[in-house]
C-alpha positions as CSV (number, residue, x, y, z in Angstrom):
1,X,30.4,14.5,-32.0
2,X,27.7,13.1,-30.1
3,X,25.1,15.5,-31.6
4,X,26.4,13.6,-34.9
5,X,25.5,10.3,-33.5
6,X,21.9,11.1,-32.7
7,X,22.0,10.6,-29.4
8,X,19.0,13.3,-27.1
9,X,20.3,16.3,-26.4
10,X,24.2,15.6,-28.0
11,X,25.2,18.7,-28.6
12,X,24.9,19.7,-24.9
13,X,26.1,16.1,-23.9
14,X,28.5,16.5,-26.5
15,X,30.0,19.8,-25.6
16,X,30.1,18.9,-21.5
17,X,32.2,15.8,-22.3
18,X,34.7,17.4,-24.6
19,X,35.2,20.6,-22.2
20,X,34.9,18.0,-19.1
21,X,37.8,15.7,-20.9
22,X,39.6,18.6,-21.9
23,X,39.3,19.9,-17.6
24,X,40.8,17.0,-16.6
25,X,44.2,17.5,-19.0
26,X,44.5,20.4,-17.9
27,X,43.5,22.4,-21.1
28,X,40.6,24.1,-20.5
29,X,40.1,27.9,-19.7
30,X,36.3,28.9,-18.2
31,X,33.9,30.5,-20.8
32,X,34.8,34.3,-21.1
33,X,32.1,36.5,-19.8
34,X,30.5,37.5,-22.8
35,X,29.9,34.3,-23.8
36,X,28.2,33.6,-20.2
37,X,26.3,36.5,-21.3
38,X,25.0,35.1,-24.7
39,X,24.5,32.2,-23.0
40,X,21.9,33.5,-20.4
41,X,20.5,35.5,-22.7
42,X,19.9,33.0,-25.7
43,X,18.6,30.4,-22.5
44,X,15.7,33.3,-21.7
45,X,14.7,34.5,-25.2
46,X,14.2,30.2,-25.5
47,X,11.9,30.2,-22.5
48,X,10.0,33.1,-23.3
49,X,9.6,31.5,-26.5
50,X,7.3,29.1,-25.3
51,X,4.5,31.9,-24.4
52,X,2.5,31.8,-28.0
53,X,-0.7,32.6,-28.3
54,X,-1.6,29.2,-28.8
55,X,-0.4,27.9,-25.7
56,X,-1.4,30.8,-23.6
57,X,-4.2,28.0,-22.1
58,X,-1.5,26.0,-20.8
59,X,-0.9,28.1,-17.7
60,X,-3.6,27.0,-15.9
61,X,-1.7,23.6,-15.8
62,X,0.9,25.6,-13.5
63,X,-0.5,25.7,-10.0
64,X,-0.8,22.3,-9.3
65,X,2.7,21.8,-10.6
66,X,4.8,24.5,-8.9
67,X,2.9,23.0,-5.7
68,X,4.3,20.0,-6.4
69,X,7.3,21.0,-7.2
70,X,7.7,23.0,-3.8
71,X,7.2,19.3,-2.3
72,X,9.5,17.7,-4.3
73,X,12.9,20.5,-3.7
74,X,12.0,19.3,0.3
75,X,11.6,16.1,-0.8
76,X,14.7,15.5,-3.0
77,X,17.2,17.3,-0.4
78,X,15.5,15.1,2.4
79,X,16.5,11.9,0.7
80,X,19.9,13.2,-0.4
81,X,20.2,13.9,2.9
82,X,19.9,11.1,4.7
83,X,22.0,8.8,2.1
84,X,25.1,11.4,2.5
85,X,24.7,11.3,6.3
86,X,25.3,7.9,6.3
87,X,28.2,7.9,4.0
88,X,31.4,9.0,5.8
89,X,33.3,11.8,6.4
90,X,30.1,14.3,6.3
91,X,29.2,16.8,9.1
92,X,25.5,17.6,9.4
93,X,26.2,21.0,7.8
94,X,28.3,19.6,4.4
95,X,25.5,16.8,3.6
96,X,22.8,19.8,3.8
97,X,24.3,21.8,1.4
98,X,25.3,18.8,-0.9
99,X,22.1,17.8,-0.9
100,X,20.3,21.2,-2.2
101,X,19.1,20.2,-5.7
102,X,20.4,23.1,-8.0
103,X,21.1,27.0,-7.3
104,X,24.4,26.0,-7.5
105,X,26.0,29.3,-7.1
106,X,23.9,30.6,-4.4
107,X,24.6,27.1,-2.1
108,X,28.3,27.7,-2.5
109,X,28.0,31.6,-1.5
110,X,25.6,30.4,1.7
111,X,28.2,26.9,2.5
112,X,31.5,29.4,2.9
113,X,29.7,30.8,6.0
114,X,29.2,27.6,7.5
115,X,31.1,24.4,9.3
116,X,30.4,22.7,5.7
117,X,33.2,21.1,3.7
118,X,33.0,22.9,0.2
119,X,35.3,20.8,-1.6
120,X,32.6,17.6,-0.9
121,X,29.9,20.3,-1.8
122,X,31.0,20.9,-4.9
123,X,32.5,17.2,-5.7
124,X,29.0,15.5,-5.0
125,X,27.1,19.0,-6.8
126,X,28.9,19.0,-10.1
127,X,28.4,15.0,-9.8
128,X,25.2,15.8,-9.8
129,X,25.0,18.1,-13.0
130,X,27.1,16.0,-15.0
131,X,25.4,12.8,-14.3
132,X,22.1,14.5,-14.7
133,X,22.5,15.7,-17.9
134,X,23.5,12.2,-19.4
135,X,20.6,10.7,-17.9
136,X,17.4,12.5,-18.4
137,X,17.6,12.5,-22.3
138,X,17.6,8.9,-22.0
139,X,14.7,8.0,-19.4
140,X,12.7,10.9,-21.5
141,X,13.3,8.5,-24.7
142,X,12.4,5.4,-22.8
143,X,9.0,4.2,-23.5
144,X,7.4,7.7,-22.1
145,X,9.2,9.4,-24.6
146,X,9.1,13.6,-25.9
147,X,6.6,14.6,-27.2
148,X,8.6,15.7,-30.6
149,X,6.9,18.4,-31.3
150,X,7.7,20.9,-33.9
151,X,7.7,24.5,-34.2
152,X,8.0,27.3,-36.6
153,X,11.3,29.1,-36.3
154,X,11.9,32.9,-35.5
155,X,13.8,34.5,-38.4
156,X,17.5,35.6,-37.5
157,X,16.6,39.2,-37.1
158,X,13.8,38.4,-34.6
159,X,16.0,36.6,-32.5
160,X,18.5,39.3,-32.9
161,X,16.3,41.6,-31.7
162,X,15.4,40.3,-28.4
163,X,19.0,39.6,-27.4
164,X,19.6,43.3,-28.0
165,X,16.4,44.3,-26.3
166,X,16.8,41.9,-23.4
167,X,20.9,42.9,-23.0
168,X,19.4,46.9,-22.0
169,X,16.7,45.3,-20.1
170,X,19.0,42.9,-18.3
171,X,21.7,45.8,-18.1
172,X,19.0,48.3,-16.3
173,X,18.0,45.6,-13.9
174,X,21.5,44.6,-12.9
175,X,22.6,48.2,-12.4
176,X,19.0,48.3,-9.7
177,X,20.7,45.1,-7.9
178,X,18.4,42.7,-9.4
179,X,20.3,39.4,-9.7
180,X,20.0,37.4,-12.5
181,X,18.3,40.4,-14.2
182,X,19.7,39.7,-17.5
183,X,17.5,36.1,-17.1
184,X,14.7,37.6,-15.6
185,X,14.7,40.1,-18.7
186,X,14.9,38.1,-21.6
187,X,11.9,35.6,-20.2
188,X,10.3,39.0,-20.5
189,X,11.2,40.4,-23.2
190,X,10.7,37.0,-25.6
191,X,7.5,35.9,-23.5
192,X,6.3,39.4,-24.4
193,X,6.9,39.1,-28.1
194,X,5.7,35.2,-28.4
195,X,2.5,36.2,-26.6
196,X,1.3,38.7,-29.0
197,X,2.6,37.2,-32.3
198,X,5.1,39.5,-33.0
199,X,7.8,36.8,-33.2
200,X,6.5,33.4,-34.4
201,X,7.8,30.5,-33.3
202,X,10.8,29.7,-31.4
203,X,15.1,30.3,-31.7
204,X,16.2,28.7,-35.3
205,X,17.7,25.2,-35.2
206,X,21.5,26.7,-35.5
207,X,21.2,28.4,-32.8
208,X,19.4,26.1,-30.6
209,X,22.6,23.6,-31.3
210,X,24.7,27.1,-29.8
211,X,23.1,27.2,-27.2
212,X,23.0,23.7,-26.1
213,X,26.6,23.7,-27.2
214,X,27.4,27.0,-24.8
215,X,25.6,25.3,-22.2
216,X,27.6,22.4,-22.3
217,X,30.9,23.8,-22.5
218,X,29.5,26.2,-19.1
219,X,28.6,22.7,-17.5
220,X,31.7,21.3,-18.5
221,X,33.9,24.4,-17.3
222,X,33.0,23.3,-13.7
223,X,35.9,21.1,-13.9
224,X,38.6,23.3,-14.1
225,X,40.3,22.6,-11.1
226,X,38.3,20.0,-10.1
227,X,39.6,17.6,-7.4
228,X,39.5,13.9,-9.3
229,X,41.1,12.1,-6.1
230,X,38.3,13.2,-4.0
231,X,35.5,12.3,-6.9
232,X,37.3,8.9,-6.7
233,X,37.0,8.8,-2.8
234,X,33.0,9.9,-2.9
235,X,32.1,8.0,-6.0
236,X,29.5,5.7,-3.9
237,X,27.8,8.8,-1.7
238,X,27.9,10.8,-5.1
239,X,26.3,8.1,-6.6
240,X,23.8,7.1,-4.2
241,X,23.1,10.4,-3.4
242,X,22.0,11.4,-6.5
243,X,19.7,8.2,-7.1
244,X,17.9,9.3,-4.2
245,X,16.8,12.7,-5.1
246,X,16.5,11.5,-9.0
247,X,14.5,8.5,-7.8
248,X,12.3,11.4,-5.9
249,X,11.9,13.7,-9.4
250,X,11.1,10.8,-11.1
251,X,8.5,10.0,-8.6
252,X,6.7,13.5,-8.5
253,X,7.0,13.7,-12.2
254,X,5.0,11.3,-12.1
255,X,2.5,12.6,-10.0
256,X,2.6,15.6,-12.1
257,X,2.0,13.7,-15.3
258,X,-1.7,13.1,-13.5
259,X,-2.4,16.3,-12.4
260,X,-1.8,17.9,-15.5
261,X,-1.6,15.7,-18.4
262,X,2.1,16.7,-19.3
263,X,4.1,14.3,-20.4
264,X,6.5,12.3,-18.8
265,X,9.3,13.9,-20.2
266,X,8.4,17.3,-19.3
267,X,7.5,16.8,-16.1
268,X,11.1,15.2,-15.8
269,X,12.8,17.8,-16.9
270,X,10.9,20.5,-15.4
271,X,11.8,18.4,-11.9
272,X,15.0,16.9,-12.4
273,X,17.5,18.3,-9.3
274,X,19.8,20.0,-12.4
275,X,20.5,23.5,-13.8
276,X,18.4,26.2,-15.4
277,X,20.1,26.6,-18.4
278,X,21.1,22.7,-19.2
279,X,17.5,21.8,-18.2
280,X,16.0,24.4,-21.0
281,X,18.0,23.8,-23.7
282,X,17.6,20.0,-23.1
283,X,13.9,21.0,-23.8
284,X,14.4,22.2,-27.1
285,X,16.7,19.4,-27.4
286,X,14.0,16.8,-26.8
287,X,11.2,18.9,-28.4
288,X,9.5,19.7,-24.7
289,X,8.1,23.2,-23.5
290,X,10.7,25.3,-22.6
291,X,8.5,27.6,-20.9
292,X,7.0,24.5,-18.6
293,X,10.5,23.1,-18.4
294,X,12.0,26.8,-17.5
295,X,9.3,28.6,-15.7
296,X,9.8,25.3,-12.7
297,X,13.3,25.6,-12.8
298,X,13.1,29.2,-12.0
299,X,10.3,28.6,-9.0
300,X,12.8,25.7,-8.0
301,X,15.7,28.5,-7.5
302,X,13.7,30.9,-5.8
303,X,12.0,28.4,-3.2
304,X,15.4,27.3,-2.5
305,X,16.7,30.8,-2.3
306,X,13.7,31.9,0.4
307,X,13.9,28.8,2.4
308,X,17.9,27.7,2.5
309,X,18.9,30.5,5.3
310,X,16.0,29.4,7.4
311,X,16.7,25.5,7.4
312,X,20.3,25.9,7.5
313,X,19.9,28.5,10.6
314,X,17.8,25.7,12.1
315,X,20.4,22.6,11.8
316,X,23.4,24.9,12.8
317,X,21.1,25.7,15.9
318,X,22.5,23.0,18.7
C-alpha cells in the first residue's frame, strides 16, 4: 500500500496504519507469539548484520555517541516532562512515566506500582510510537537525507541459519532469566557471522519488507483496545509532548552528526524517543546502519532500565 507508493519506510508505515485502522473497527487480533518471535529475531540477525569486516572501524565512532545519548534519554524526558505537567489532569507520577522515551513495556510494568494514571501513560506513549514512525522517514529525506547505501544480500540459507542458531541461543538464555535473550542472542549470533565474513552482506530485500511489515503490524497491535475518547481528550499534551522530546533528538542528533561524522539520518534514528524494532527496520528502510541505529537503541533501554527506579523513587519521595 504505502510501500507501493514509495513513500520511506512504507511497508512499516504501511503495515501500522492498516493494523492501527483495522484496531479501531474493532477487527484486529494481537500478533500470535511466534510471530513476535520471528519478529525479534529477524530485528537482531538485521542488527548484527551491520558488524562486517569492513565497518569493524566504525566503532570507535561509539563512545562519544552513547555519551550523548545518555544526555539526551535525561534530556528528552525532562522536556516531556515539564510540557505534560502543565497540561491538565497529570499527577507528578503519570507525566514521569509518560514522558520516558521508549522501553515501553518495562515503563508500564514500573507505572502499575505507582500513583500514575496508566491509561494517560499508554494514550500519550503509543502517541508517541505512532507519530514517531510517520515522521522520522520524512525529516531523514529532507535535505539531510540517507545515506542510500547498498549492500550485498545474505543468501536465504544464511539467514535461515542464524534464526535457527539465534532461537537455541535465545532459548538457553531465557531459560537463565535473561530478558530479552532471544534479542540479545541474535545481535550475537549475526554480529558474529558478519564480523568474520561467514555471512556477506545483510537480510535479503523480501525479507527486510517482512520484517518492516511484522514490525508494523506489532506497532499497530497497540491499539487493540485502545481508548480513542481519551486520545481525543489528550491530543494537545500528546502532541506537544512529543515535539518536545523530538525537538530534543533532533537537537543532539545534531550534535552527534559533529562528533562523529554520521549522518543526519542516522544520528536521528539512532536518537529518536521510539522503539527498538521500528527504529531498525526503519534503518534498513532508509538504507542507514542498523548496527549504529540498533546498538543506541539498546544502550537507550538499558540506561533507562538502570536509572528509572532511582528517579521515580526520588519524585515519589515527599
Amino acid at each position: 500500500m504505502v510501500g507501493g507508493l514509495g513513500a520511506p519506510a512504507g511497508w512499516l508505515s504501511g503495515a501500522m496504519l492498516a493494523v492501527a485502522a483495522l484496531a479501531a473497527a474493532g477487527a484486529a487480533a494481537p500478533l500470535s507469539k511466534p510471530l513476535q518471535r520471528l519478529t525479534i529475531l529477524l530485528t537482531g540477525v538485521g542488527m548484527g548484520s551491520g558488524l562486517s569486516p569492513a565497518t569493524l572501524h566504525s566503532l570507535a565512532r561509539y563512545p562519544s555517541s552513547l555519551a550523548a545519548l545518555a544526555l539526551a534519554v535525561a534530556a528528552m524526558t525532562a522536556a516531556s516532562y515539564a510540557t505534560l505537567m502543565r497540561a491538565r489532569g497529570f499527577s507528578r507520577e503519570t507525566a514521569f512515566y509518560s514522558a520516558v522515551p521508549g522501553a515501553l513495556s518495562y515503563v508500564f510494568v514500573t507505572a502499575s506500582g505507582s500513583g500514575a494514571d496508566l491509561a494517560r501513560v499508554a494514550v500519550i506513549q503509543v502517541f508517541r510510537i505512532f507519530v514517531l514512525m510517520a515522521i522520522v522517514p520524512l525529516v531523514a529525506r529532507l535535505g539531510v537525507g540517507a545515506s542510500n547505501l547498498r549492500f550485498a544480500a545474505d543468501p536465504l540459507w544464511a539467514t535461515a541459519t542464524l534464526v535457527a542458531l539465534a532461537a537455541i541461543a535465545g532459548a538457553a538464555l531465557e531459560r537463565g532469566g535473561v530478558a530479552n535473550g532471544g534479542l540479545y542472542a541474535a545481535i550475537a549470533v549475526s554480529a558474529i557471522a558478519h564480523g568474520t565474513g561467514w555471512a556477506p552482506g545483510r537480510l535479503s530485500p523480501g525479507l527486510q519488507i517482512a520484517a518492516q511489515a511484522l514490525v508494523g503490524a506489532w506497532v499497530g497491535s497497540r491499539f487493540i483496545g485502545f481508548d480513542w475518547r481519551l486520545l481525543r481528550q489528550l491530543l494537545s499534551a500528546a502532541a506537544t509532548s512529543f515535539l518536545a522530546a523530538f525537538a530534543t533528538a533532533a537537537a543532539f542528533s545534531g550534535l552527534v552528526v559533529g562528533l562523529t561524522g554520521v549522518s543526519f539520518a542516522e544520528a536521528l534514528a539512532a536518537f529518536a524517543p521510539g522503539g527498538l524494532e521500528a527504529m531498525t527496520m526503519m534503518a534498513f528502510a532508509l538504507g542507514l546502519d542498523p548496527l549504529f541505529v540498533g546498538a543506541h537503541h539498546i544502550a537507550r533501554f538499558l540506561f533507562i532500565s538502570a536509572t528509572l527506579p532511582w528517579v521515580a523513587r526520588r519524585l515519589a519521595a515527599p
